[in-house]
N, CA, C and O atoms as a GROMACS GRO file, in nm:
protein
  568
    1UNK      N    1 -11.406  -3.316 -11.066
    1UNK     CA    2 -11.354  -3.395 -10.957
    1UNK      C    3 -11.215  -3.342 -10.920
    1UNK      O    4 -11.132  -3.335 -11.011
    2UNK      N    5 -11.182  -3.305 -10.799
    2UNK     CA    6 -11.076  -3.280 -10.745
    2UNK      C    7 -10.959  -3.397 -10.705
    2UNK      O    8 -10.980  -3.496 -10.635
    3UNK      N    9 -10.843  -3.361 -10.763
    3UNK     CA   10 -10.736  -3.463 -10.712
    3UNK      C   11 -10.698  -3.454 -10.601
    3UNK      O   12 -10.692  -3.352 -10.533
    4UNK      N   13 -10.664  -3.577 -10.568
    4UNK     CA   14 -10.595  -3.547 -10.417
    4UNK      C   15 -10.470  -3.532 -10.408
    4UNK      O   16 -10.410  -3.622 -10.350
    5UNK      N   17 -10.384  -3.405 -10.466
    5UNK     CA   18 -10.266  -3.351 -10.504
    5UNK      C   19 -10.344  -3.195 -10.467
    5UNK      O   20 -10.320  -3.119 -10.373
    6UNK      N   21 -10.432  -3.182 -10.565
    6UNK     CA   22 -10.461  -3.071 -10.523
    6UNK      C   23 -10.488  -2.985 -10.418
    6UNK      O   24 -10.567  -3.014 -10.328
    7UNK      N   25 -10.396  -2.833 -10.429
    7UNK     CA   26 -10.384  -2.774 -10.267
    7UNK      C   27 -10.496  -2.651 -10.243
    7UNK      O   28 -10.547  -2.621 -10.351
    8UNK      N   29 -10.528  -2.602 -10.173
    8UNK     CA   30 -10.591  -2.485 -10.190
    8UNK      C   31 -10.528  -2.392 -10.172
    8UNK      O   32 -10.416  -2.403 -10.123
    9UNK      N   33 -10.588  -2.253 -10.210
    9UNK     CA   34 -10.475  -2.143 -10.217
    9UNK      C   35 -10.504  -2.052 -10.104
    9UNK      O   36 -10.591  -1.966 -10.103
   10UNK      N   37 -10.422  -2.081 -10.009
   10UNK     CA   38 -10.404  -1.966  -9.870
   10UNK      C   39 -10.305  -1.894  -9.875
   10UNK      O   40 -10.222  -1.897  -9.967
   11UNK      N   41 -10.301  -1.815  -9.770
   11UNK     CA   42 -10.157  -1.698  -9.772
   11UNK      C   43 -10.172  -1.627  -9.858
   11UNK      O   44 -10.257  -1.592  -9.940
   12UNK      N   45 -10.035  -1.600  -9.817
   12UNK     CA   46  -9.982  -1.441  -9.924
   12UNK      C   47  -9.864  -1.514 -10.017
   12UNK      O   48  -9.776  -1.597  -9.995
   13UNK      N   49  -9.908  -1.440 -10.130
   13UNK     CA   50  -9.765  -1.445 -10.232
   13UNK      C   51  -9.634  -1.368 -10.161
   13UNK      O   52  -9.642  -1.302 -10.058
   14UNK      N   53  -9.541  -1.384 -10.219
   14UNK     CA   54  -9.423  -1.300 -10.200
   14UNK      C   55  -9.390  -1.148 -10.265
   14UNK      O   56  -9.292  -1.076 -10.246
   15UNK      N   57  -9.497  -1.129 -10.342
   15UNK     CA   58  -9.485  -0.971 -10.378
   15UNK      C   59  -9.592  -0.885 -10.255
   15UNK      O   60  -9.578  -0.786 -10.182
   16UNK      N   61  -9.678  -0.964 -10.277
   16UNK     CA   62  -9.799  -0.912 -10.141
   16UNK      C   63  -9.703  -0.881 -10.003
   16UNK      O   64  -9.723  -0.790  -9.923
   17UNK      N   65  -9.632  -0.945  -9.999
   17UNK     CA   66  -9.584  -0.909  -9.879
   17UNK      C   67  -9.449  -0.838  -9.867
   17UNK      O   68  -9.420  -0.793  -9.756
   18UNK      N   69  -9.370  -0.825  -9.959
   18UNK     CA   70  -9.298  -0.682 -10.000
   18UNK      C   71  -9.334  -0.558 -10.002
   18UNK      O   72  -9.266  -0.459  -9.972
   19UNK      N   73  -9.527  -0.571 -10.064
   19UNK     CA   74  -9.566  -0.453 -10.062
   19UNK      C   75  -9.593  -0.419  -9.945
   19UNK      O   76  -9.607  -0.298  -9.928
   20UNK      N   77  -9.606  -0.485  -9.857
   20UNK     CA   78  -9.654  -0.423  -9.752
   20UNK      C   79  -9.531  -0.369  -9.658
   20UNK      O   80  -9.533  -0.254  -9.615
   21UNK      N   81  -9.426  -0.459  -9.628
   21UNK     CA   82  -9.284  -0.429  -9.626
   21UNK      C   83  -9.275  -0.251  -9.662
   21UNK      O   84  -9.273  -0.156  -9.584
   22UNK      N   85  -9.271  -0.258  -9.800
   22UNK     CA   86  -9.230  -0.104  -9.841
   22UNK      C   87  -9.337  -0.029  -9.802
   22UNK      O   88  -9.296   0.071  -9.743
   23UNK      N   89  -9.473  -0.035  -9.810
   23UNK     CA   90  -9.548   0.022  -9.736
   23UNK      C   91  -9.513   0.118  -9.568
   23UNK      O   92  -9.501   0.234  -9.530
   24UNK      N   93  -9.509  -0.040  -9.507
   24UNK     CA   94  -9.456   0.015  -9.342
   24UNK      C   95  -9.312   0.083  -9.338
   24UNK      O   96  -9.290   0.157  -9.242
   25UNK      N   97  -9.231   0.068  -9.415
   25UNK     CA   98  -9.092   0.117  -9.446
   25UNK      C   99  -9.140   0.284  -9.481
   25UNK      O  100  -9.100   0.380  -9.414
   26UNK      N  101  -9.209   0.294  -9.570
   26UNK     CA  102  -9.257   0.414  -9.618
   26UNK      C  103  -9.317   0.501  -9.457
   26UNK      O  104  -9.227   0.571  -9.413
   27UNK      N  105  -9.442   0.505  -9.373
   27UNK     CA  106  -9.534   0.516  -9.275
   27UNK      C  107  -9.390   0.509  -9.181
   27UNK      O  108  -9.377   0.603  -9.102
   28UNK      N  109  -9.299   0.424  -9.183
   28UNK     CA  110  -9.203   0.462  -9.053
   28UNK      C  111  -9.100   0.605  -9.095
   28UNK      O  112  -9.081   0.693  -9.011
   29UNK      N  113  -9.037   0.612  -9.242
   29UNK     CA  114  -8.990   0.717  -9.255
   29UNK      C  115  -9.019   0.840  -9.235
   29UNK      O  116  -8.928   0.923  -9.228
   30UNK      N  117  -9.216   0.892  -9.218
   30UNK     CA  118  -9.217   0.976  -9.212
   30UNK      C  119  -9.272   1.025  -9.073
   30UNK      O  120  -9.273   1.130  -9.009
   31UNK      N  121  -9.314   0.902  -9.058
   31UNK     CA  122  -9.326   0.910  -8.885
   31UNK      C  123  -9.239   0.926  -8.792
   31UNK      O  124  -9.256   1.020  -8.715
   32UNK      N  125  -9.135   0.847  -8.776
   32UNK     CA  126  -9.010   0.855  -8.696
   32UNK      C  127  -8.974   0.991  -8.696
   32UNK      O  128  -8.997   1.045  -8.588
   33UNK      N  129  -8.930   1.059  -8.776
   33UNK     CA  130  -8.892   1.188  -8.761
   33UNK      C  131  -8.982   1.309  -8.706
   33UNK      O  132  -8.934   1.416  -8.669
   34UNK      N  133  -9.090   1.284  -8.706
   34UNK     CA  134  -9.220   1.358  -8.670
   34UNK      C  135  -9.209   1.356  -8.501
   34UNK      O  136  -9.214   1.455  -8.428
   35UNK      N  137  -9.190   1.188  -8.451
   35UNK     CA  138  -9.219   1.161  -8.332
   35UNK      C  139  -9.085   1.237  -8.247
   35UNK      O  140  -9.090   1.275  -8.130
   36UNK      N  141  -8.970   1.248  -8.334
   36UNK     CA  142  -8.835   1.238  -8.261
   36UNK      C  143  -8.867   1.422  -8.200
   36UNK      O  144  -8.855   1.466  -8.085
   37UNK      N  145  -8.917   1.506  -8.350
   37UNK     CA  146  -8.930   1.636  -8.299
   37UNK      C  147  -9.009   1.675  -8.238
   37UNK      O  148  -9.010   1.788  -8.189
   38UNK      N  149  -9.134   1.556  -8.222
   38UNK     CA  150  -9.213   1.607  -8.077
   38UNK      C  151  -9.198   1.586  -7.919
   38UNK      O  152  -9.262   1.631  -7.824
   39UNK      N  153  -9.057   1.472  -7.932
   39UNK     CA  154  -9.035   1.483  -7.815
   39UNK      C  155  -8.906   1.560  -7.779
   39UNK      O  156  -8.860   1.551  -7.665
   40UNK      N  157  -8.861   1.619  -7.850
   40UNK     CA  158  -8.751   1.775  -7.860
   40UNK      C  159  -8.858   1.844  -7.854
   40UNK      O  160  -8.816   1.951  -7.898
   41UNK      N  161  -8.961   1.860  -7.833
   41UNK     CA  162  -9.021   1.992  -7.783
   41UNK      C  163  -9.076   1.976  -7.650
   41UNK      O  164  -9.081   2.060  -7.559
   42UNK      N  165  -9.115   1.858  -7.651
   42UNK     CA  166  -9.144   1.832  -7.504
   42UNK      C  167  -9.040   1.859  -7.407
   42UNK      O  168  -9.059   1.930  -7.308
   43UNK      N  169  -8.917   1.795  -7.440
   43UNK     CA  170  -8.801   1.838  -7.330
   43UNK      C  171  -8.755   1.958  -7.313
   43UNK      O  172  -8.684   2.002  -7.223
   44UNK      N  173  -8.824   2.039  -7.454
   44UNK     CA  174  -8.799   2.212  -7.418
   44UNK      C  175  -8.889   2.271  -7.296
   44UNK      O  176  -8.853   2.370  -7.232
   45UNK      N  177  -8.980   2.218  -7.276
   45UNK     CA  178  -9.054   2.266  -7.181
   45UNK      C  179  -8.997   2.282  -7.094
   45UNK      O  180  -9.009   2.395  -7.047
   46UNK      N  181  -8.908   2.191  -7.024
   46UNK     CA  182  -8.815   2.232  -6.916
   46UNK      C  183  -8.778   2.360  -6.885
   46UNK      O  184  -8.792   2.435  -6.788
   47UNK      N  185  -8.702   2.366  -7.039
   47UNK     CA  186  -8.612   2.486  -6.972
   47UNK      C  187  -8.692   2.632  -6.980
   47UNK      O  188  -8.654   2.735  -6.925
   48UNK      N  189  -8.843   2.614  -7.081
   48UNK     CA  190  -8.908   2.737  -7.074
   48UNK      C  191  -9.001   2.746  -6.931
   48UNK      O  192  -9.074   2.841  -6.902
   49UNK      N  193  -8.982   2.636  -6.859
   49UNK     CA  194  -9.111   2.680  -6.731
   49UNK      C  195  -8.958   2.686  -6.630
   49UNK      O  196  -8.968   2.689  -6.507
   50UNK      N  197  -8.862   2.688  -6.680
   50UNK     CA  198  -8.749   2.735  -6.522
   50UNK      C  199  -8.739   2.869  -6.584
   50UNK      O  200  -8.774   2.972  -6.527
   51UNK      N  201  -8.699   2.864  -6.684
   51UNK     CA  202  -8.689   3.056  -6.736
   51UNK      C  203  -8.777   3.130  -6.698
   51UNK      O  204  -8.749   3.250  -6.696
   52UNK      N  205  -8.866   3.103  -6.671
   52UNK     CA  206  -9.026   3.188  -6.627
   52UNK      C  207  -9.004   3.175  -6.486
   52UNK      O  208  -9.031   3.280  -6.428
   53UNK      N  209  -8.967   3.090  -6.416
   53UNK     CA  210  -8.961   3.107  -6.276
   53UNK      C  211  -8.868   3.193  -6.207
   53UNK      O  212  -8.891   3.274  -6.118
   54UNK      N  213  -8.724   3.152  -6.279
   54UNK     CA  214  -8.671   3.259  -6.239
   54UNK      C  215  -8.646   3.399  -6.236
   54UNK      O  216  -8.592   3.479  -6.160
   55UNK      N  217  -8.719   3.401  -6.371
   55UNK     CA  218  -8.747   3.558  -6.410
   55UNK      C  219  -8.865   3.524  -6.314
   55UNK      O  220  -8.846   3.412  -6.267
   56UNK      N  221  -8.963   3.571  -6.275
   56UNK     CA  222  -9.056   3.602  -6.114
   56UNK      C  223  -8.955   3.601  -6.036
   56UNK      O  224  -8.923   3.708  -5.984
   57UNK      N  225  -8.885   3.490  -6.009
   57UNK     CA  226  -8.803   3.552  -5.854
   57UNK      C  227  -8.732   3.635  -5.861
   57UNK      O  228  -8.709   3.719  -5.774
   58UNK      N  229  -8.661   3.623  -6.026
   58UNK     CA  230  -8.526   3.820  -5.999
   58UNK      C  231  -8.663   3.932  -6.012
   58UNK      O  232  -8.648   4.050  -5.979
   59UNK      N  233  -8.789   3.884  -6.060
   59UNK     CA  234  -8.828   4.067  -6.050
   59UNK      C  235  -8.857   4.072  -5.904
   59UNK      O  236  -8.844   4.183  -5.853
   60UNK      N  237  -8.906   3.939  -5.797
   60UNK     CA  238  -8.911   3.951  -5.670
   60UNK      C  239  -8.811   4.022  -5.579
   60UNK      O  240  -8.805   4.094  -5.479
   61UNK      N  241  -8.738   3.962  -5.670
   61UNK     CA  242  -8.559   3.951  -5.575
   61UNK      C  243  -8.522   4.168  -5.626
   61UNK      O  244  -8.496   4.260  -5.548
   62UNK      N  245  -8.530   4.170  -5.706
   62UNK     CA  246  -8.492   4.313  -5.727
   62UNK      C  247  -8.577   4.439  -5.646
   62UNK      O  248  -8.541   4.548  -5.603
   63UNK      N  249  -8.720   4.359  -5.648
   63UNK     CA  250  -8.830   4.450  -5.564
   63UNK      C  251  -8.779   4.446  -5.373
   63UNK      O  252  -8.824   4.520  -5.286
   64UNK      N  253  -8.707   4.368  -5.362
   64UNK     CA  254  -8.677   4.372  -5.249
   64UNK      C  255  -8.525   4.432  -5.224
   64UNK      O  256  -8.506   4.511  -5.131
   65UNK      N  257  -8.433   4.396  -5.299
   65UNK     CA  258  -8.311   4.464  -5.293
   65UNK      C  259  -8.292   4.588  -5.367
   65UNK      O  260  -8.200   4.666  -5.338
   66UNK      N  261  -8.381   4.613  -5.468
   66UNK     CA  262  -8.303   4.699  -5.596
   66UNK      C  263  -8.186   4.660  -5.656
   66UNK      O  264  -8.095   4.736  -5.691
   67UNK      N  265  -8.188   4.584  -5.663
   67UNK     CA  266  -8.082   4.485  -5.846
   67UNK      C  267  -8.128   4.398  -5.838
   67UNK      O  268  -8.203   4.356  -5.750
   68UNK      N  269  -8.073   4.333  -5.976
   68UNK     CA  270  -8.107   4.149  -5.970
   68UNK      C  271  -7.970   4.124  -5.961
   68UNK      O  272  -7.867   4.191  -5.973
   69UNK      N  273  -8.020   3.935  -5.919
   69UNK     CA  274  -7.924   3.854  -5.865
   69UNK      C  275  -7.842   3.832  -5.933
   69UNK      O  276  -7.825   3.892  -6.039
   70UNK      N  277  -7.759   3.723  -5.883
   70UNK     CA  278  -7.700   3.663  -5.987
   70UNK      C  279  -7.581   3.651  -6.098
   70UNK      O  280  -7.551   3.560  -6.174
   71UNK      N  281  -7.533   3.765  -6.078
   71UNK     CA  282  -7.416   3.788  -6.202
   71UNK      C  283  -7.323   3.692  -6.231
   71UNK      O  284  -7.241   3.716  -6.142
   72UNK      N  285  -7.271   3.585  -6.304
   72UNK     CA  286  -7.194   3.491  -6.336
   72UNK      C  287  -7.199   3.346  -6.264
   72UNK      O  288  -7.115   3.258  -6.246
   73UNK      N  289  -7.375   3.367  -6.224
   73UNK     CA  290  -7.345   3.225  -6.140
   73UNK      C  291  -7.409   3.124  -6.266
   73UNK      O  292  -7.439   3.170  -6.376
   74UNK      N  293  -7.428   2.966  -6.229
   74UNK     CA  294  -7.464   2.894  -6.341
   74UNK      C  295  -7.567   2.784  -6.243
   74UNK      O  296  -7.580   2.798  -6.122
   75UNK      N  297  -7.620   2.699  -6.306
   75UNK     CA  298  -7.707   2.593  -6.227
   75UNK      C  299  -7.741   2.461  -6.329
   75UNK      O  300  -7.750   2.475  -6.451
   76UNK      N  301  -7.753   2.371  -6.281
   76UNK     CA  302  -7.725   2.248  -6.334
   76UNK      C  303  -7.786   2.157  -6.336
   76UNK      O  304  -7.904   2.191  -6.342
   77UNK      N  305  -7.773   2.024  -6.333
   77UNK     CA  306  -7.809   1.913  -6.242
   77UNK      C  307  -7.700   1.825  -6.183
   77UNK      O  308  -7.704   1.715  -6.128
   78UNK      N  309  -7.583   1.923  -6.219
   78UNK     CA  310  -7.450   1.851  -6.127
   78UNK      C  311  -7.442   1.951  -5.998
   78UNK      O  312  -7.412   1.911  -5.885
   79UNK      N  313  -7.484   2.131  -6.042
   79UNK     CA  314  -7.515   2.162  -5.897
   79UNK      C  315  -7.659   2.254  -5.842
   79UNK      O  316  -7.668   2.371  -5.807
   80UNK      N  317  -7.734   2.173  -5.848
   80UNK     CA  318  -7.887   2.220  -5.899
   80UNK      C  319  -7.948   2.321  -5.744
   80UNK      O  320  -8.067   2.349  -5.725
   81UNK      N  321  -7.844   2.356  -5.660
   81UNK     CA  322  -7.886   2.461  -5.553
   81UNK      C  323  -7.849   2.593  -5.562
   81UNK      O  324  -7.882   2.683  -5.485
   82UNK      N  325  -7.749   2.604  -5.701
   82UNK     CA  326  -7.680   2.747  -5.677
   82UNK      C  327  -7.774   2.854  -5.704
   82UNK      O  328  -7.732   2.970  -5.703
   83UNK      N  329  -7.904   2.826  -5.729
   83UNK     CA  330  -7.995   2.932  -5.770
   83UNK      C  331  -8.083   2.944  -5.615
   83UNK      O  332  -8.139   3.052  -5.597
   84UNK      N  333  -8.094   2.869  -5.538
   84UNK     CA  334  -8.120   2.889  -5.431
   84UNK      C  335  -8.171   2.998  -5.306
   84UNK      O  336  -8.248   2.969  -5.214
   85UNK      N  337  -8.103   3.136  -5.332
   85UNK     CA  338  -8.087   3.257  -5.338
   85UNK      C  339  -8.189   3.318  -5.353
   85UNK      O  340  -8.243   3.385  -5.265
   86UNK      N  341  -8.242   3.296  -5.508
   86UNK     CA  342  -8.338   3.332  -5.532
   86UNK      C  343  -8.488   3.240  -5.486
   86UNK      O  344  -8.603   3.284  -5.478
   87UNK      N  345  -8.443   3.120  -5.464
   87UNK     CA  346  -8.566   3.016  -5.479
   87UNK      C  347  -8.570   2.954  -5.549
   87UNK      O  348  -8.684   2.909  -5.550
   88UNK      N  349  -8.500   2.902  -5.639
   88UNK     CA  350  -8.497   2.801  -5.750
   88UNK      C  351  -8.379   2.711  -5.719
   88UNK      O  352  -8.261   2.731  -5.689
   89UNK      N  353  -8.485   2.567  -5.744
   89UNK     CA  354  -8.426   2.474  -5.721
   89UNK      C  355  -8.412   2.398  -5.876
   89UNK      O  356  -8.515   2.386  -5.942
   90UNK      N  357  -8.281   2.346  -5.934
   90UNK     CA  358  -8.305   2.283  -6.058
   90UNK      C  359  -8.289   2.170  -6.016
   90UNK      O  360  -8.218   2.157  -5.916
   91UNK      N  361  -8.362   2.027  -6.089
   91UNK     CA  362  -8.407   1.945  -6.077
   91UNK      C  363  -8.297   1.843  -6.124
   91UNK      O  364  -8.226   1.850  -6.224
   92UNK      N  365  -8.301   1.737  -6.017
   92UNK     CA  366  -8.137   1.652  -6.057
   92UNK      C  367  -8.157   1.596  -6.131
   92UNK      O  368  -8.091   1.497  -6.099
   93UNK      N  369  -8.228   1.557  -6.276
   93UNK     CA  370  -8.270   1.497  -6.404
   93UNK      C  371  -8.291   1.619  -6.531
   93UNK      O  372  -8.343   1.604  -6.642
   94UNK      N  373  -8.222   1.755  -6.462
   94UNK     CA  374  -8.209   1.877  -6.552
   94UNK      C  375  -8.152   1.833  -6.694
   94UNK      O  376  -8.052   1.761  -6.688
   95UNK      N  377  -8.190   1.860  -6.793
   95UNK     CA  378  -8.112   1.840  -6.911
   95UNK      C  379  -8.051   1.959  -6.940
   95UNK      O  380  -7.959   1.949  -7.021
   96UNK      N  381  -8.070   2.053  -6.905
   96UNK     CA  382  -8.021   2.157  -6.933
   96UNK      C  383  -7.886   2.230  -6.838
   96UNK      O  384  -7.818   2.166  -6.758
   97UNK      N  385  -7.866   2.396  -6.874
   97UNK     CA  386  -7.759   2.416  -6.722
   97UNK      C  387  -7.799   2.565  -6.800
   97UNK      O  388  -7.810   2.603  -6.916
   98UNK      N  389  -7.816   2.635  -6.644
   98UNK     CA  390  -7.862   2.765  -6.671
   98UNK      C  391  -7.759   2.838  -6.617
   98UNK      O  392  -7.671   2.786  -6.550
   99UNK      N  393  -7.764   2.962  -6.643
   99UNK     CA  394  -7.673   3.078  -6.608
   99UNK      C  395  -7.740   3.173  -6.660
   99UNK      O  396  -7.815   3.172  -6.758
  100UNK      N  397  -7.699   3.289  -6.560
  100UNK     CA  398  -7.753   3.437  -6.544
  100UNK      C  399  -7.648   3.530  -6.549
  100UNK      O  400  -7.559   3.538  -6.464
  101UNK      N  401  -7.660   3.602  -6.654
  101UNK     CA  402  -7.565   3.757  -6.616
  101UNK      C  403  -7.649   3.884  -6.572
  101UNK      O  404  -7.691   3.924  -6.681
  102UNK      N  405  -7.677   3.935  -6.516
  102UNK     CA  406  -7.712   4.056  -6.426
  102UNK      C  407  -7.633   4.156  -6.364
  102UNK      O  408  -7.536   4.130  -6.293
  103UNK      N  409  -7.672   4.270  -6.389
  103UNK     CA  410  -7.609   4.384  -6.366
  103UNK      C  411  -7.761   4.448  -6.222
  103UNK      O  412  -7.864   4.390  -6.186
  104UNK      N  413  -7.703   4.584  -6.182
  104UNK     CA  414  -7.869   4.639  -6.120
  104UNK      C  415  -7.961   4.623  -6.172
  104UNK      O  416  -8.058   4.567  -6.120
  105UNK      N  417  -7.960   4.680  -6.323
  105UNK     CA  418  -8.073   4.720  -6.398
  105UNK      C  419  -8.160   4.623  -6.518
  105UNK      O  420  -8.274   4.630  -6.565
  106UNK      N  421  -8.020   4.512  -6.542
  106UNK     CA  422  -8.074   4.431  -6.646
  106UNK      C  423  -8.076   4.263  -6.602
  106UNK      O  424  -8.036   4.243  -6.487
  107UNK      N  425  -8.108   4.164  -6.664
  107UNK     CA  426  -8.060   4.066  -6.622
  107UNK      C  427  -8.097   3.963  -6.750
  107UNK      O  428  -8.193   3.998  -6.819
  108UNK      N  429  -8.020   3.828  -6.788
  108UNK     CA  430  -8.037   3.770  -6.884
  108UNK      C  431  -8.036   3.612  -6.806
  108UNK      O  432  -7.980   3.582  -6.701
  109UNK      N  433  -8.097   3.549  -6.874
  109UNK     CA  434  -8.092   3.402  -6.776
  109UNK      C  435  -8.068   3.297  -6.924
  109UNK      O  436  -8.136   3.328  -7.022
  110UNK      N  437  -7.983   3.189  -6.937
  110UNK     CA  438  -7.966   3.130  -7.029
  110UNK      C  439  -7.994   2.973  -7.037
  110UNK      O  440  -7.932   2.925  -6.942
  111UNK      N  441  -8.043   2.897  -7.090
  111UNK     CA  442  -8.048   2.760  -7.088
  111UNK      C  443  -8.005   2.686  -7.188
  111UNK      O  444  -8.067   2.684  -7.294
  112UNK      N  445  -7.906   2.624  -7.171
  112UNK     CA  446  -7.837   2.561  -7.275
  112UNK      C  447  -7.833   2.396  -7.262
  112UNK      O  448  -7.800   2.344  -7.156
  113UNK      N  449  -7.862   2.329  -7.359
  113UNK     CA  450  -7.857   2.183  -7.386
  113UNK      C  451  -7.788   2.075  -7.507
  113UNK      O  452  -7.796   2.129  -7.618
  114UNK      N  453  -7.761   2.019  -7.510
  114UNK     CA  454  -7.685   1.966  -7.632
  114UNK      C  455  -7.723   1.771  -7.593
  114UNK      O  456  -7.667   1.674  -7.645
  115UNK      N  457  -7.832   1.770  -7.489
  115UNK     CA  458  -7.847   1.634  -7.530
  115UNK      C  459  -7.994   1.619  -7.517
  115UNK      O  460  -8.030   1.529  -7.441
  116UNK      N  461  -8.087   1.691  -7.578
  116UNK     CA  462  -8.181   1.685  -7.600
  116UNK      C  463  -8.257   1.547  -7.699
  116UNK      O  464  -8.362   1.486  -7.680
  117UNK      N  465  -8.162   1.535  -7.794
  117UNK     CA  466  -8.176   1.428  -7.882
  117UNK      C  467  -8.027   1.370  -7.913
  117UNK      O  468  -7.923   1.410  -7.862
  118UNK      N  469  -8.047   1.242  -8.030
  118UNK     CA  470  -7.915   1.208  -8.045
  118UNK      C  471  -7.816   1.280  -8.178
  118UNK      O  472  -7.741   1.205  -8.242
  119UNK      N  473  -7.823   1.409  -8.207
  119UNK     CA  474  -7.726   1.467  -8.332
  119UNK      C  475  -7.668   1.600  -8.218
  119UNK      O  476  -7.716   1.626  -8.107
  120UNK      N  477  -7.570   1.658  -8.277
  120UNK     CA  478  -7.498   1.749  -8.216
  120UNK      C  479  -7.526   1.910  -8.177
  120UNK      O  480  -7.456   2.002  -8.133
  121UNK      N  481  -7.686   1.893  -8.224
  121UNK     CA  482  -7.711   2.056  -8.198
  121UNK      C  483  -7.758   2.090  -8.088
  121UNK      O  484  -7.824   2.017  -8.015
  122UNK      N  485  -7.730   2.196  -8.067
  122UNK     CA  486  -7.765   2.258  -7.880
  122UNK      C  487  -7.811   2.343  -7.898
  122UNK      O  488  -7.779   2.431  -7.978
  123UNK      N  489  -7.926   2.336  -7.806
  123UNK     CA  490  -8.056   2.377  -7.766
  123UNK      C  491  -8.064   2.487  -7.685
  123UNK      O  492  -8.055   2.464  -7.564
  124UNK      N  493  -8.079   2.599  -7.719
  124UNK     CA  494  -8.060   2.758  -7.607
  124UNK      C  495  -8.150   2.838  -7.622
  124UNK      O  496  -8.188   2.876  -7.733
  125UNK      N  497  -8.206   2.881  -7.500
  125UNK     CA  498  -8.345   2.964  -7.486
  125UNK      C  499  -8.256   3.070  -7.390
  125UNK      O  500  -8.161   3.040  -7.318
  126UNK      N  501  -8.308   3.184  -7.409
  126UNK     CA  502  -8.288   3.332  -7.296
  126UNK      C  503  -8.415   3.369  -7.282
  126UNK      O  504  -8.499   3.350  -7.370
  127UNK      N  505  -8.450   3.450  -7.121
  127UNK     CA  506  -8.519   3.525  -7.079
  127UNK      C  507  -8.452   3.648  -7.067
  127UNK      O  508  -8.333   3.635  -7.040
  128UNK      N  509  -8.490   3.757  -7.078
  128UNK     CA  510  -8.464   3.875  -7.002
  128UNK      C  511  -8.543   3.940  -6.897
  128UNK      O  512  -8.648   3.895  -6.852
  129UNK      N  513  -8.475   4.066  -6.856
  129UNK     CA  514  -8.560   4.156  -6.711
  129UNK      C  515  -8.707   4.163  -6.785
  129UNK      O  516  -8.797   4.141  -6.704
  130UNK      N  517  -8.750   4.187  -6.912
  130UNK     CA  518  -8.856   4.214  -6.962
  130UNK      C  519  -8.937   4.155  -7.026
  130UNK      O  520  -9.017   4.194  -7.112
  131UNK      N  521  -8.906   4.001  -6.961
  131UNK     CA  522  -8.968   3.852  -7.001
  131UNK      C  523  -9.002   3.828  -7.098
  131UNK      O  524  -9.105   3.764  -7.119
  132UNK      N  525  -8.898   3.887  -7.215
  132UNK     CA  526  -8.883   3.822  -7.356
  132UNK      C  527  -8.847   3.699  -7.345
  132UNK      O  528  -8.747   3.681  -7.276
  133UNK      N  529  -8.915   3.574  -7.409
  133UNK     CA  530  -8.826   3.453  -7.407
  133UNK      C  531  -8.790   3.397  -7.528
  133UNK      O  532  -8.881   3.339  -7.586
  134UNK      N  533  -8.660   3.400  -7.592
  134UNK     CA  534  -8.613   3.400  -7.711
  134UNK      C  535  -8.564   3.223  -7.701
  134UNK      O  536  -8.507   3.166  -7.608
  135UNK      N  537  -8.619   3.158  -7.853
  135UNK     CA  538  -8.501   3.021  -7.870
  135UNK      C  539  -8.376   3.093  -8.005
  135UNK      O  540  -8.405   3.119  -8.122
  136UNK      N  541  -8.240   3.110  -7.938
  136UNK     CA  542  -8.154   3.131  -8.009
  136UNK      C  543  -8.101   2.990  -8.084
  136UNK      O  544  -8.066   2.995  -8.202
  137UNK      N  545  -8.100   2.915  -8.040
  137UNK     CA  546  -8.072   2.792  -8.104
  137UNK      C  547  -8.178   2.645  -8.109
  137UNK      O  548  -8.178   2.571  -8.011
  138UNK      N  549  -8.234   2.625  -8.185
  138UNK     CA  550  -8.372   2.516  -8.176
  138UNK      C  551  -8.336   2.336  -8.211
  138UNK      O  552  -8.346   2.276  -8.317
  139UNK      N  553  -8.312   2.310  -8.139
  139UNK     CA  554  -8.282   2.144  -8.180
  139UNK      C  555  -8.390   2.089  -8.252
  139UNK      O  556  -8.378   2.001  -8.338
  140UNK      N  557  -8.508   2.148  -8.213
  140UNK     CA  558  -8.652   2.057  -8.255
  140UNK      C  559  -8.636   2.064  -8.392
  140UNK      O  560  -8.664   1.965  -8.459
  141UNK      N  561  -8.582   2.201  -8.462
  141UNK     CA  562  -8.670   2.212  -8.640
  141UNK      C  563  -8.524   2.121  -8.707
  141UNK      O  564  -8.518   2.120  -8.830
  142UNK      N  565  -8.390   2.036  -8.617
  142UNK     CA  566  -8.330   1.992  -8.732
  142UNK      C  567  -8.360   1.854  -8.711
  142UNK      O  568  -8.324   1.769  -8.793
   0.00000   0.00000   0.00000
């Protein structure tokens, strides 16, 4: 015979639910960091599909003048027309800021970023005349 005091047993204890606590604590540590460097690679895309463009327009731009463009100019999203010249327009939500040094024969195009994510490393990709595209500095792998 059951008293009528007596409760039945629902819920969770208080260790049951610590464990699960440290559980999701655990699943967020290694996730969070996973997610942060896949979207540092995503925002690299930017600057690798403008590097590719403008390298096409200086080999355009040289096939028509004989040199490439460009020598000490820079482009932004504070002044996203100075590439213009060639045909490139940078986009006023640019994270990046590009610049080109070019001579006749050679030319280097640079993209540099430092707010890709929230720690202090900056983010730099080059193209050259011979559409090598190098990351000299990688935000994603820290």
């Amino acid at each position: 015979m059951l008293s009528k005091f007596h409760r039945s047993q629902k819920g969770f204890t208080l260790i049951e639910l610590m464990i699960v606590v440290v559980i999701i604590g655990i699943l967020a540590a290694l996730a969070i960091p996973r997610f942060m460097r896949a979207t540092t690679k995503s925002k690299q895309s930017e600057a690798k599909n403008i590097l590719k463009q403008i390298y096409a327009m200086e080999r355009a731009y040289r096939q028509e003048y004989d040199t490439y463009w460009g020598n000490g100019i820079s482009a932004s999203a504070a002044n996203p027309t100075n590439f213009a010249r060639i045909g490139v327009d940078i986009m006023s939500t640019a994270r990046y800021t590009y610049s080109i040094t070019a001579t006749a024969n050679t030319f280097t195009v640079t993209a540099t970023s430092g707010i890709l994510d929230d720690d202090a490393t900056v983010d730099t990709w080059t193209i050259n005349e011979n559409g090598v595209l190098t990351c000299t500095s990688n935000d994603a792998v820290n």
